[in-house]
GUGU-440241 format. One line per field, with one value per residue (C-alpha): x, y, z; residue number from 0; residue in one letter. Coordinates in pm, whole numbers. Each point is the difference from the previous one (the first is absolute). Example, Ala and Ser with C-alpha at 12.3 -4.5 7.8 and 13.67 -1.06 7.14 Angstrom:
2
x	[1230 | 137]
y	[-450 | 344]
z	[780 | -66]
nr	[0 | 1]
rest	[A | S]
***
This chain:
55
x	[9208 | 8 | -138 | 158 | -73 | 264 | 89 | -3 | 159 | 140 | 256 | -70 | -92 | -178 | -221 | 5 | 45 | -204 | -363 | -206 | -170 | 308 | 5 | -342 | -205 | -308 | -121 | 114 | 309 | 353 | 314 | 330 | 200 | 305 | -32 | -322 | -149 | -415 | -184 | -341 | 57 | -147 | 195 | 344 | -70 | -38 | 287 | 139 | -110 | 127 | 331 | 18 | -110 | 248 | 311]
y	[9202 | -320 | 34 | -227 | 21 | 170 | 106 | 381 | 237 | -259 | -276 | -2 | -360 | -146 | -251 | -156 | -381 | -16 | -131 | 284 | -126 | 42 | 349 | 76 | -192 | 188 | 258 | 286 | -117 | 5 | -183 | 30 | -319 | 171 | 246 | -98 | 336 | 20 | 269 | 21 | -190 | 309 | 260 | -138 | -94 | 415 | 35 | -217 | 196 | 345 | -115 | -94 | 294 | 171 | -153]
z	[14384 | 201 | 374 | 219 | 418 | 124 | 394 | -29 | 165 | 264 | -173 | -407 | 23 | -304 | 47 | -385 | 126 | 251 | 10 | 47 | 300 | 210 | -45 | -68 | 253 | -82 | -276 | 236 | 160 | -32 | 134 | -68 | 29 | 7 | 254 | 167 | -79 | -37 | -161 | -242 | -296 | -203 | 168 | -37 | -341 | -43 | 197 | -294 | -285 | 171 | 49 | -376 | -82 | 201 | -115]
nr	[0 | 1 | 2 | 3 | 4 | 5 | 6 | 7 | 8 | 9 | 10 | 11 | 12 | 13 | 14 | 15 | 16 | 17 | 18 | 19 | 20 | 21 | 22 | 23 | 24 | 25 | 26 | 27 | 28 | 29 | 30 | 31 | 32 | 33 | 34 | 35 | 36 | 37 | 38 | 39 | 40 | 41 | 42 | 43 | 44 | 45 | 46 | 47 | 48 | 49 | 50 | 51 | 52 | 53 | 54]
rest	[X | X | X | X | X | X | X | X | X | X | X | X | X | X | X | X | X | X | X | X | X | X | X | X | X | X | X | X | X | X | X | X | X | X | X | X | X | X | X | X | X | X | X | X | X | X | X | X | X | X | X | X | X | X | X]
***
């Protein structure tokens, strides 16, 4: 299974063009460039994982 960043719950955005130092600006952060929402890089990547999971 292929991880890509991905803006979770808010918008669904995938950030798989994007230099990762636009969206992760340090080890712990991250930015949506979509929908401007920020949130620990490690906890929305669980967020991630659930919802696959889920569905």
């Amino acid at each position: 299974m292929l991880l890509l960043s991905t803006c979770l719950p808010d918008c669904g955005f995938v950030h798989n063009k994007v230099r990762k130092e636009v969206y992760r600006p340090t080890q712990e952060q991250f930015k949506c460039i979509n929908c401007k929402h920020e949130a620990n890089a490690d906890l929305n990547a669980a967020r991630y994982i659930a919802m696959d999971d889920i569905e």
